[in-house]
PyMOL commands that place a pseudoatom at each C-alpha (Angstrom):
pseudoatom trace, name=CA, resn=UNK, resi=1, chain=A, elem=C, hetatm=0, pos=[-46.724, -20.129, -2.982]
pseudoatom trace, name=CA, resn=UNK, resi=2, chain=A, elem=C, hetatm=0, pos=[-46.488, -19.696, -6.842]
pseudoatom trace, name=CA, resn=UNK, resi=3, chain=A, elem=C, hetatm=0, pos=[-43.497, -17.330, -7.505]
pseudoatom trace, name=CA, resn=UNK, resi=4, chain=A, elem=C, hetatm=0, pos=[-44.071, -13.821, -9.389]
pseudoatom trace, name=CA, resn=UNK, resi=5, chain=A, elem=C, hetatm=0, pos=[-43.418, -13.435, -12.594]
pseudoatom trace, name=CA, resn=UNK, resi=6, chain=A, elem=C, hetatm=0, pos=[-40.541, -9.737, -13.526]
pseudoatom trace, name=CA, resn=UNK, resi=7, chain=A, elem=C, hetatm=0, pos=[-41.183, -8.551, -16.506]
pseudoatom trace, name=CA, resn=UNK, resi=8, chain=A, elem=C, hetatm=0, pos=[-38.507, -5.851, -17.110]
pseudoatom trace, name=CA, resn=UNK, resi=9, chain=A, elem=C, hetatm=0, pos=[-39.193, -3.175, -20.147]
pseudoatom trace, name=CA, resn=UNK, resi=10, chain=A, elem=C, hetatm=0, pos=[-35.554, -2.936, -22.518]
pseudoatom trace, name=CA, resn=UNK, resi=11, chain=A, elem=C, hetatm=0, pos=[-34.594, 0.316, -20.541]
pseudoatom trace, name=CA, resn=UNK, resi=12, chain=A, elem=C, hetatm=0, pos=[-34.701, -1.498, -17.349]
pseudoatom trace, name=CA, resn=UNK, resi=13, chain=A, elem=C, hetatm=0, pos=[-33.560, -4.621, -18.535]
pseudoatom trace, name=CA, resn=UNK, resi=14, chain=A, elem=C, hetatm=0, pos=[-30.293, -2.556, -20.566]
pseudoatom trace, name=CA, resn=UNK, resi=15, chain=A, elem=C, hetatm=0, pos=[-29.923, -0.226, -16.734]
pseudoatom trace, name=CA, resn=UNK, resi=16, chain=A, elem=C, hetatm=0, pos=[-29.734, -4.049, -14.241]
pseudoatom trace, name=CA, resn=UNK, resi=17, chain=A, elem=C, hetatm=0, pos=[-27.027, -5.308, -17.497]
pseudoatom trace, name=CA, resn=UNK, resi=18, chain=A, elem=C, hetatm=0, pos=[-24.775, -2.098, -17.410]
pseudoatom trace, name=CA, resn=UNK, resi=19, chain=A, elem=C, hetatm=0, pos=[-24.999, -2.036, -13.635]
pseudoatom trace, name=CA, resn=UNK, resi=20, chain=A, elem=C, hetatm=0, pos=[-24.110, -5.984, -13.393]
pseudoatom trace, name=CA, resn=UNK, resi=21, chain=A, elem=C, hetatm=0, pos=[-21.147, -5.405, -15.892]
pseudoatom trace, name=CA, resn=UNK, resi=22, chain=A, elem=C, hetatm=0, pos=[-19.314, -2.602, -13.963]
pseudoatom trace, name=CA, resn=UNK, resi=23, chain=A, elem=C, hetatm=0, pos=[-15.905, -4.072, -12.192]
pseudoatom trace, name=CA, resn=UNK, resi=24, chain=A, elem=C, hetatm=0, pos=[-15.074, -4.332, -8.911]
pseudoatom trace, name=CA, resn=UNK, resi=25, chain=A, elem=C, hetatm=0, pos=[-12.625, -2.166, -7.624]
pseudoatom trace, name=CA, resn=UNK, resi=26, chain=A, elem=C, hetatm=0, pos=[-9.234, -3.670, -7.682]
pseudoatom trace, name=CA, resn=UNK, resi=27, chain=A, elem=C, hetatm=0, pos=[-8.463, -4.961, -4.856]
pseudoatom trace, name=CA, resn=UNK, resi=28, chain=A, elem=C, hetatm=0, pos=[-12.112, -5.512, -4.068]
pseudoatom trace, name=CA, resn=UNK, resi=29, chain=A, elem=C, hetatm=0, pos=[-12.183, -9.356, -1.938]
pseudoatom trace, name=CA, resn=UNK, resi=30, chain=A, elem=C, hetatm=0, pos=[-8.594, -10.145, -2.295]
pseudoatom trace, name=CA, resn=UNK, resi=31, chain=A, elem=C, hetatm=0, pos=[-6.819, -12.469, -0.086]
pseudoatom trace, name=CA, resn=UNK, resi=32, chain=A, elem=C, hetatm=0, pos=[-3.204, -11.122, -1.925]
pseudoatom trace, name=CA, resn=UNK, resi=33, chain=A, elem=C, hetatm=0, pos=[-1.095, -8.043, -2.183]
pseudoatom trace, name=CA, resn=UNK, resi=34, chain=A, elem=C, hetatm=0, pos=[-0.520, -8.600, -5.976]
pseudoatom trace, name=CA, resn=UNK, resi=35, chain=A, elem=C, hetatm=0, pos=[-4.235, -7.841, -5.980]
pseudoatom trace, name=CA, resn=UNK, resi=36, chain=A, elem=C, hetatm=0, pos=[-4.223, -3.993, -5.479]
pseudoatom trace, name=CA, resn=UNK, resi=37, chain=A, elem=C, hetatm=0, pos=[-2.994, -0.744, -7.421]
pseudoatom trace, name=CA, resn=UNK, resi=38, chain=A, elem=C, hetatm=0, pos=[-2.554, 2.577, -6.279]
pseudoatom trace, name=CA, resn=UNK, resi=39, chain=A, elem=C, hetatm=0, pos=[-2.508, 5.823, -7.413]
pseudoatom trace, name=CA, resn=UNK, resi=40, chain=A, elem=C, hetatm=0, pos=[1.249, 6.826, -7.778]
pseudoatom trace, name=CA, resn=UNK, resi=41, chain=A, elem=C, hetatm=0, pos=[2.612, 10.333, -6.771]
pseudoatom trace, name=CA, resn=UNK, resi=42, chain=A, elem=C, hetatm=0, pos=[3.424, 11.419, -10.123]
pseudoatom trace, name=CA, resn=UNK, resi=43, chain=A, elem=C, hetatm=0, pos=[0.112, 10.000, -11.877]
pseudoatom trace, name=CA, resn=UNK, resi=44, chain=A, elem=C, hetatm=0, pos=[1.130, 7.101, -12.817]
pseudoatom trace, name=CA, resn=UNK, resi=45, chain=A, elem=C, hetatm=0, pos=[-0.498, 3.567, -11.173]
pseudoatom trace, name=CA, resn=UNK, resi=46, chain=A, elem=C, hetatm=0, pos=[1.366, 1.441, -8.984]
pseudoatom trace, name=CA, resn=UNK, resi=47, chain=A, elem=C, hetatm=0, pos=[0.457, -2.203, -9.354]
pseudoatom trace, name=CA, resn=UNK, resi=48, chain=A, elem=C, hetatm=0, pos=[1.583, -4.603, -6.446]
pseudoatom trace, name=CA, resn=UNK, resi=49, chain=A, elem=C, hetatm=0, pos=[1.289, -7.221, -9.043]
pseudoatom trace, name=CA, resn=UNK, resi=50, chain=A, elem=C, hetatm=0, pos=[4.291, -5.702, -10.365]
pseudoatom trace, name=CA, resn=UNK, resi=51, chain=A, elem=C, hetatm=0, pos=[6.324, -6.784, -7.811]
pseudoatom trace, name=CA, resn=UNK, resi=52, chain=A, elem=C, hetatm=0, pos=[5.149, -10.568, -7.904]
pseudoatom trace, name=CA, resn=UNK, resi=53, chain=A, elem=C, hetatm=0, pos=[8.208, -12.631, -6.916]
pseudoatom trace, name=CA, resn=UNK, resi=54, chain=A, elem=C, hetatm=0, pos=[9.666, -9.693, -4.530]
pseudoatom trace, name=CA, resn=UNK, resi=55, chain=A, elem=C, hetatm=0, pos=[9.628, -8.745, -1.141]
pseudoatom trace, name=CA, resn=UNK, resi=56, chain=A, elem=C, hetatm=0, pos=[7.696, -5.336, -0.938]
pseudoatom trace, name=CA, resn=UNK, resi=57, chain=A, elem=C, hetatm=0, pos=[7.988, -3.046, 2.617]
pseudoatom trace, name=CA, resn=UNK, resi=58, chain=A, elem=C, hetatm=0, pos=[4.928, -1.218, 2.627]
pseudoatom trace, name=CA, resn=UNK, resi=59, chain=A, elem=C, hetatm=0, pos=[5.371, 2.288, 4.956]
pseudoatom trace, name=CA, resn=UNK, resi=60, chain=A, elem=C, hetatm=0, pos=[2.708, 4.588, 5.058]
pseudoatom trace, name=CA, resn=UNK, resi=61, chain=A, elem=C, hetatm=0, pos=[4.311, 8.105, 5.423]
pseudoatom trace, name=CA, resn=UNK, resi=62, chain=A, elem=C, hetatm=0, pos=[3.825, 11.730, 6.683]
pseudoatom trace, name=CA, resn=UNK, resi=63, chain=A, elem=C, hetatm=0, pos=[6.608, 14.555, 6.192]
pseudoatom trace, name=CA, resn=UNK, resi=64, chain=A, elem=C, hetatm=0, pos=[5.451, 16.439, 9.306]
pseudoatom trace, name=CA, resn=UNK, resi=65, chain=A, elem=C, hetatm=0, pos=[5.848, 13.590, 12.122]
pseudoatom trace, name=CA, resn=UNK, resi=66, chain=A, elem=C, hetatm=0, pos=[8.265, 13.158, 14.553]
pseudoatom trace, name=CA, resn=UNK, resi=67, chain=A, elem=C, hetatm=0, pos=[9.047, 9.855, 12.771]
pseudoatom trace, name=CA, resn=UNK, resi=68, chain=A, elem=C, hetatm=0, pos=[9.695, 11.403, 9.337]
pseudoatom trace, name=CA, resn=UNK, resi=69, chain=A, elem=C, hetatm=0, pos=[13.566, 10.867, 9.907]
pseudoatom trace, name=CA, resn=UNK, resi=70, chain=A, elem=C, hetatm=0, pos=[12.646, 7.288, 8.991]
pseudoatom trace, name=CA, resn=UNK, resi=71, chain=A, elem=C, hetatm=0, pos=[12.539, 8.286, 5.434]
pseudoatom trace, name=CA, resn=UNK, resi=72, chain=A, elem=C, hetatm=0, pos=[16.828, 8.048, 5.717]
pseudoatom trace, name=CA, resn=UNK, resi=73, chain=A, elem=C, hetatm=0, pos=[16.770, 4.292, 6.848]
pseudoatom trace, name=CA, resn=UNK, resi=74, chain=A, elem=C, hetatm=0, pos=[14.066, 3.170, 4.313]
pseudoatom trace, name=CA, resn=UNK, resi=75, chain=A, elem=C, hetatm=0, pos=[15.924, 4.720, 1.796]
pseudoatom trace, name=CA, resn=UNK, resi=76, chain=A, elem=C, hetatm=0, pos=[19.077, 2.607, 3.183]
pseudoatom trace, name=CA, resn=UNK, resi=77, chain=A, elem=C, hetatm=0, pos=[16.842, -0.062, 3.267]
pseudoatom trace, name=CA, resn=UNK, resi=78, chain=A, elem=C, hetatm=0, pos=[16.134, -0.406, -0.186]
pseudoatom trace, name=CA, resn=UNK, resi=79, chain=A, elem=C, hetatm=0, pos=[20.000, 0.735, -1.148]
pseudoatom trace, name=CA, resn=UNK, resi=80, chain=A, elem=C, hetatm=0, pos=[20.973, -2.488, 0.479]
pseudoatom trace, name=CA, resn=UNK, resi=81, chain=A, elem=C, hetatm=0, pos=[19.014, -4.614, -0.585]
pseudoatom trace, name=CA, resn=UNK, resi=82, chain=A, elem=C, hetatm=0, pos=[16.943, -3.503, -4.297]
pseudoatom trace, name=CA, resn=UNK, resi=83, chain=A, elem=C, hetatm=0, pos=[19.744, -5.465, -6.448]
pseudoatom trace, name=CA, resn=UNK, resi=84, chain=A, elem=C, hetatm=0, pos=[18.368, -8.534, -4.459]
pseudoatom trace, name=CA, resn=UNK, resi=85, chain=A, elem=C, hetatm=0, pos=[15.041, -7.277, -5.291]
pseudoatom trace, name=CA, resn=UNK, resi=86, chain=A, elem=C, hetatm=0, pos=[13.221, -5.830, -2.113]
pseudoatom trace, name=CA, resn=UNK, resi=87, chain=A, elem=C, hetatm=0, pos=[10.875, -3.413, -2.768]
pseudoatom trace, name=CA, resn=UNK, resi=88, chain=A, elem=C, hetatm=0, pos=[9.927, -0.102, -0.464]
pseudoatom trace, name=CA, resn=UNK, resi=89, chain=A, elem=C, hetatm=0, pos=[6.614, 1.661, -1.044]
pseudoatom trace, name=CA, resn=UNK, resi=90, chain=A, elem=C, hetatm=0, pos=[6.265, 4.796, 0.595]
pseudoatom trace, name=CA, resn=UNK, resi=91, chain=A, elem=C, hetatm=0, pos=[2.552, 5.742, 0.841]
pseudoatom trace, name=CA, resn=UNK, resi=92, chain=A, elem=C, hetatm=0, pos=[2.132, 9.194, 2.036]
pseudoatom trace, name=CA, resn=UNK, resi=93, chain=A, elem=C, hetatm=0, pos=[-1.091, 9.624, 4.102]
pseudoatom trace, name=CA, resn=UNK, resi=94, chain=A, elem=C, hetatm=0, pos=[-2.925, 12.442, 5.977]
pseudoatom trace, name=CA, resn=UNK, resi=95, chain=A, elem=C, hetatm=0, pos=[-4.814, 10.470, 8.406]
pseudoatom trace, name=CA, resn=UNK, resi=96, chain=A, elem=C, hetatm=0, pos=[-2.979, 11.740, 11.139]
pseudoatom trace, name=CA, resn=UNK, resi=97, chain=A, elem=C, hetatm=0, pos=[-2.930, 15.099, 10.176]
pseudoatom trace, name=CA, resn=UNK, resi=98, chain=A, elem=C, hetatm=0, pos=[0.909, 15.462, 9.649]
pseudoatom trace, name=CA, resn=UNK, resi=99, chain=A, elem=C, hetatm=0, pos=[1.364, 15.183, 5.136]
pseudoatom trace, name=CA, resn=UNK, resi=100, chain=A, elem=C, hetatm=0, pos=[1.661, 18.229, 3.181]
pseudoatom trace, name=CA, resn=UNK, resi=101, chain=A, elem=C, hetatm=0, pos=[-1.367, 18.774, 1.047]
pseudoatom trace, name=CA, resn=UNK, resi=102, chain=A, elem=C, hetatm=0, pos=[-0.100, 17.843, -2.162]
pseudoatom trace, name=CA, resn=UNK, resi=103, chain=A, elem=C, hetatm=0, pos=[1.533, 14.984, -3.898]
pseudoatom trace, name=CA, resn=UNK, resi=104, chain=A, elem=C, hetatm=0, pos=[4.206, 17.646, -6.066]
pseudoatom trace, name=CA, resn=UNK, resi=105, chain=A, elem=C, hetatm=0, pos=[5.108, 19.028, -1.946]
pseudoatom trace, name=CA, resn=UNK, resi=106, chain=A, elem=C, hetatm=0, pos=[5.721, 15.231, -0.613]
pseudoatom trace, name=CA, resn=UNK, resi=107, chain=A, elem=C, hetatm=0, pos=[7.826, 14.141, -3.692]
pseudoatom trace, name=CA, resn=UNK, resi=108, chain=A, elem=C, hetatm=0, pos=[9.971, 17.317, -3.643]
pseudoatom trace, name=CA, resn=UNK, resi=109, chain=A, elem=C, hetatm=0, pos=[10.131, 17.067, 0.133]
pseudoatom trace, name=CA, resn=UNK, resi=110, chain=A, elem=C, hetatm=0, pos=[11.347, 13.555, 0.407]
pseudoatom trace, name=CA, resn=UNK, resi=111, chain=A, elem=C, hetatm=0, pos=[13.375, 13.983, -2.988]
pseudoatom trace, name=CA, resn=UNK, resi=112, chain=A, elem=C, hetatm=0, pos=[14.976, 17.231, -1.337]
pseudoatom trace, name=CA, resn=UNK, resi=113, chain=A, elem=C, hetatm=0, pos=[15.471, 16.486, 2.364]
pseudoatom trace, name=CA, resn=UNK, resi=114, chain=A, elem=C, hetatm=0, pos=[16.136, 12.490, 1.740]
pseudoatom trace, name=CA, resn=UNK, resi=115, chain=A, elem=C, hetatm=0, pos=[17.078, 11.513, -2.075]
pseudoatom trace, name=CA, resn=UNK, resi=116, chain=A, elem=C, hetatm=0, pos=[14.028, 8.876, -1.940]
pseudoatom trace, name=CA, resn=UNK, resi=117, chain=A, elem=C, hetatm=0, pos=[13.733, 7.445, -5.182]
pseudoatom trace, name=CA, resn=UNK, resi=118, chain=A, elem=C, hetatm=0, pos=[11.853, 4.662, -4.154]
pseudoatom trace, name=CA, resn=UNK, resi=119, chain=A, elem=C, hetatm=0, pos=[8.187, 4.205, -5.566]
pseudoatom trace, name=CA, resn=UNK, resi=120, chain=A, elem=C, hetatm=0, pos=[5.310, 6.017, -4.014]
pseudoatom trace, name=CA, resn=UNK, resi=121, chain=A, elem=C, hetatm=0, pos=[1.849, 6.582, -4.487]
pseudoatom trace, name=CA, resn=UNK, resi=122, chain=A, elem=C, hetatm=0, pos=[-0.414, 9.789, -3.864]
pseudoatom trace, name=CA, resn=UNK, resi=123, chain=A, elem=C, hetatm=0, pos=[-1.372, 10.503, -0.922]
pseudoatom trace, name=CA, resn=UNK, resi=124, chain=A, elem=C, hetatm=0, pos=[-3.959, 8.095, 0.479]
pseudoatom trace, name=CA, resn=UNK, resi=125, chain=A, elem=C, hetatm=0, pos=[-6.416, 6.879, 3.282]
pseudoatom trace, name=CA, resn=UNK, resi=126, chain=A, elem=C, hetatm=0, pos=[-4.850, 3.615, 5.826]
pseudoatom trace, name=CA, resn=UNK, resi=127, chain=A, elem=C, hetatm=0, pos=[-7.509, 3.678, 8.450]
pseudoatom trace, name=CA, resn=UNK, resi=128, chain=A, elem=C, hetatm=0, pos=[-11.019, 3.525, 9.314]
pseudoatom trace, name=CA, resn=UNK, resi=129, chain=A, elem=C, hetatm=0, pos=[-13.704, 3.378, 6.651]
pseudoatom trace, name=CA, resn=UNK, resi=130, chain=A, elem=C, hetatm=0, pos=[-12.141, 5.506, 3.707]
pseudoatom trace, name=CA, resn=UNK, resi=131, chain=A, elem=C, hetatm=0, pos=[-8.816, 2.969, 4.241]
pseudoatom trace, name=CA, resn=UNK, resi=132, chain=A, elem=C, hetatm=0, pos=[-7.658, 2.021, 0.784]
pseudoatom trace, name=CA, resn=UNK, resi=133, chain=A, elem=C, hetatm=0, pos=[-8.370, -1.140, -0.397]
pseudoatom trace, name=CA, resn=UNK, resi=134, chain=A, elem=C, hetatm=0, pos=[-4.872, -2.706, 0.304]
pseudoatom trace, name=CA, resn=UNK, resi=135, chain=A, elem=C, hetatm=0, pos=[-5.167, -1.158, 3.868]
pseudoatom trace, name=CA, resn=UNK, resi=136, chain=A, elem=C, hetatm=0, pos=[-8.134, -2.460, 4.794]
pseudoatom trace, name=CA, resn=UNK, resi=137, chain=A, elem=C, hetatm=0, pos=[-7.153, -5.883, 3.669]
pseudoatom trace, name=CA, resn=UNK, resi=138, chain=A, elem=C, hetatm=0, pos=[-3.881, -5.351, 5.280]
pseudoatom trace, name=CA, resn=UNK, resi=139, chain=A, elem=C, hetatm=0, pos=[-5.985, -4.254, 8.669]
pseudoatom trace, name=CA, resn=UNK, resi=140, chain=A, elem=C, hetatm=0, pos=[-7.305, -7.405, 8.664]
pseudoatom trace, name=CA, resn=UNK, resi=141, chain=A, elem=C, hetatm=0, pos=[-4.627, -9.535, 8.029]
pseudoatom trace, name=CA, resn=UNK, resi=142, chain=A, elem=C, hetatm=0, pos=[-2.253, -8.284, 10.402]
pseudoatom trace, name=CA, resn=UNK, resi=143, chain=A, elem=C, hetatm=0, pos=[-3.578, -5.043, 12.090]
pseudoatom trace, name=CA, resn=UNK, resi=144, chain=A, elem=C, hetatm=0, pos=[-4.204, -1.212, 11.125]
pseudoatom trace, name=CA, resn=UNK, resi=145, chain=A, elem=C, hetatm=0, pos=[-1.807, 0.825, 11.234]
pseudoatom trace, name=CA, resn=UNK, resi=146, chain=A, elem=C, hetatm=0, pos=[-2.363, 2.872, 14.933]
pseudoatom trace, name=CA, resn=UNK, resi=147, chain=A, elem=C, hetatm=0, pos=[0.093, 5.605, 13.458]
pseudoatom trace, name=CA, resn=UNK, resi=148, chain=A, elem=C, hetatm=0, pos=[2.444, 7.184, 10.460]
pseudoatom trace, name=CA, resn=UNK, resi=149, chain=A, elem=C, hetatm=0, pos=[5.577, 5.240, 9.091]
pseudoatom trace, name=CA, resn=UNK, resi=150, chain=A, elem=C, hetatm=0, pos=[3.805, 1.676, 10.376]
pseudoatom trace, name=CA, resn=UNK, resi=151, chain=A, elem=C, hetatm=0, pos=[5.243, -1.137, 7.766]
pseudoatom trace, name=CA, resn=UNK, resi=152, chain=A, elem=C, hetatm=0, pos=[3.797, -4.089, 6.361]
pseudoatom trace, name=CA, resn=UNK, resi=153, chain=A, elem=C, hetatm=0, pos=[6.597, -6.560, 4.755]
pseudoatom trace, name=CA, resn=UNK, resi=154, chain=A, elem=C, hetatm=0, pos=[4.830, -8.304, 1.580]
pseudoatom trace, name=CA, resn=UNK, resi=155, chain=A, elem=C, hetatm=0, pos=[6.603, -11.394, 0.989]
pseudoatom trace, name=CA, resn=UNK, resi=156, chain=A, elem=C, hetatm=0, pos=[6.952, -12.560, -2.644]
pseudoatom trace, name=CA, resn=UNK, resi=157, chain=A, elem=C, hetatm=0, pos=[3.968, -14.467, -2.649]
pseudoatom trace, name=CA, resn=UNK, resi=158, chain=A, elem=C, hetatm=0, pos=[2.046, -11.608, -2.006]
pseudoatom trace, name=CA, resn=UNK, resi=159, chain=A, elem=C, hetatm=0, pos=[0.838, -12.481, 1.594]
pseudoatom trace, name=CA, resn=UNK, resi=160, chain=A, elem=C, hetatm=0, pos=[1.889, -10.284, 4.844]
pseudoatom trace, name=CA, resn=UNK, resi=161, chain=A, elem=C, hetatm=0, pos=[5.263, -11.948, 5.921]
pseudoatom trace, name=CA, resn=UNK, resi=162, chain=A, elem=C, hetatm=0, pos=[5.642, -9.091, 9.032]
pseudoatom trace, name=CA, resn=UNK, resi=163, chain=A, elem=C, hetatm=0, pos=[4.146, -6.212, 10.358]
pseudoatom trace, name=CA, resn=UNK, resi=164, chain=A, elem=C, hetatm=0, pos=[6.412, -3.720, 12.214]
pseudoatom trace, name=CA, resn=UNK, resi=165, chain=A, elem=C, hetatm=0, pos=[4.985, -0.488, 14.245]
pseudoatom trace, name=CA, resn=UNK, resi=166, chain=A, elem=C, hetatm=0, pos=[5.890, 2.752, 14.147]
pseudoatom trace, name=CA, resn=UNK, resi=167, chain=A, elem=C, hetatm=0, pos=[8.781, 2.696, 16.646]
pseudoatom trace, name=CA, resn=UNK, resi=168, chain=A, elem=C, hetatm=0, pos=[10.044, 0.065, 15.045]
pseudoatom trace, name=CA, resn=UNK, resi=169, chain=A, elem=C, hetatm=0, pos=[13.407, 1.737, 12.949]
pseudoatom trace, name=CA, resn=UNK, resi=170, chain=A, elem=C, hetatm=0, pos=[13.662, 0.554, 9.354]
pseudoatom trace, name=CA, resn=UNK, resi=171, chain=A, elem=C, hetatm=0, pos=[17.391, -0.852, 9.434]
pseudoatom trace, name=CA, resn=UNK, resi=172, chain=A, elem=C, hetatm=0, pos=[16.535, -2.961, 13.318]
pseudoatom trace, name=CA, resn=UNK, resi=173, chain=A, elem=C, hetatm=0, pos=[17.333, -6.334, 13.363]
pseudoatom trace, name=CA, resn=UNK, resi=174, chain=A, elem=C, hetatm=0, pos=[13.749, -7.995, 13.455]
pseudoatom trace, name=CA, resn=UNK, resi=175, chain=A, elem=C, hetatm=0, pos=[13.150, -6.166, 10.053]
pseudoatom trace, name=CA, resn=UNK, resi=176, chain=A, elem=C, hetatm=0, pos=[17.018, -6.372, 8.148]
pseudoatom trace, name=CA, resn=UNK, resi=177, chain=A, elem=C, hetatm=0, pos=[16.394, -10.261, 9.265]
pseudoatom trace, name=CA, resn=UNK, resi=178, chain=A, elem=C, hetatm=0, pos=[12.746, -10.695, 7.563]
pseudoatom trace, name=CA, resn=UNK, resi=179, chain=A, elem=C, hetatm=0, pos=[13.631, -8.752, 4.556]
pseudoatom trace, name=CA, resn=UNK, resi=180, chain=A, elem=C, hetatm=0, pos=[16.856, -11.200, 4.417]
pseudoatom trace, name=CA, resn=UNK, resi=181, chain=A, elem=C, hetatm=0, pos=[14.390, -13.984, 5.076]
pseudoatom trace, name=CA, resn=UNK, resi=182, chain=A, elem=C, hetatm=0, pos=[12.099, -13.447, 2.224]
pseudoatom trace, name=CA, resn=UNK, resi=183, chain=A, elem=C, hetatm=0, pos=[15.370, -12.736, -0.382]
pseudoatom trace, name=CA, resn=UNK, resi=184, chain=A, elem=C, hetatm=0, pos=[17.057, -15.939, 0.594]
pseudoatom trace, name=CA, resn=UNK, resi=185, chain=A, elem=C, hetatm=0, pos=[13.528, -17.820, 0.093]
pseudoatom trace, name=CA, resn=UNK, resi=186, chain=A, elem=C, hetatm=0, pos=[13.737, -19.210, 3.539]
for i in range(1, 186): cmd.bond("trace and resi %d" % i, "trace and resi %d" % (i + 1))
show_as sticks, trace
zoom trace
């Protein structure tokens, strides 16, 4: 069989260039946390590659759960232990129906009722097909999260180190001792 021969006029030829030039989202087939950004609750982006080198605990949050209380002991968390460089992102999601519907109402809401002035990002997708990027790679690295304040540990090297579910208190033992773990570089 003698192959066809394309011949492509300069519009077509300039649309198949312009369409083979645009980037892939970030985050788009990464096998590393330091591969994805979000959104940040004030408008500003919030690279993961920023905190290459760092343990980061990843919590996705909801102000209207009966687990928002956690917001104290991840904010105790990170008191503890940010001058040794561990990182909490809070990343306020709707998917369970229990976030306030705008990123200026979470921010003063945690800022108000728990003095969190650790990073977060807008509020975003962590399940099912609309997941962000970093929770879909997270979902398959170690699980989805099955409901709010679920927390992913990102060791320094940008791979999951732990996964902790929702029950799971921010200041227990299993996750003082990982965090401790990844700072030591044991």
């Amino acid at each position: 069989m003698i192959p066809r021969r394309v011949f492509l006029n300069a519009s077509t030829l300039a649309l198949f260039l312009a369409a083979s030039m645009v980037p892939a989202p970030v985050g788009a087939g990464s096998s590393l946390a330091h591969d994805f950004a979000f959104p940040g609750i004030a408008g500003e982006t919030v690279r993961l590659a920023d905190y290459s080198g760092k343990p980061v605990l990843v919590v996705n949050t909801a102000s209207r759960c009966g687990f928002t209380g956690q917001y104290e002991g991840l904010q105790t968390l990170f008191d503890r232990y940010r001058e040794q460089g561990l990182v909490v992102l809070g990343v306020p999601s709707d998917d369970f129906n229990q976030e306030l519907s705008s990123e200026a109402e979470v921010k003063e809401f945690c800022e108000v009722n728990y003095s969190i002035d650790f990073p977060m990002t807008a509020i975003t997708p962590v399940k099912g097909r609309s997941a962000h990027p970093f929770y879909a790679w997270a979902a398959r690295e170690a699980g989805p999260p099955r409901w709010n304040f679920h927390k992913y540990l990102v060791g320094p090297d940008g791979k999951i180190a732990a996964s902790f579910s929702t029950g799971t208190d921010p200041l227990d033992r299993r996750v003082t001792a990982a965090v401790e773990r990844l700072l030591s570089g044991s």
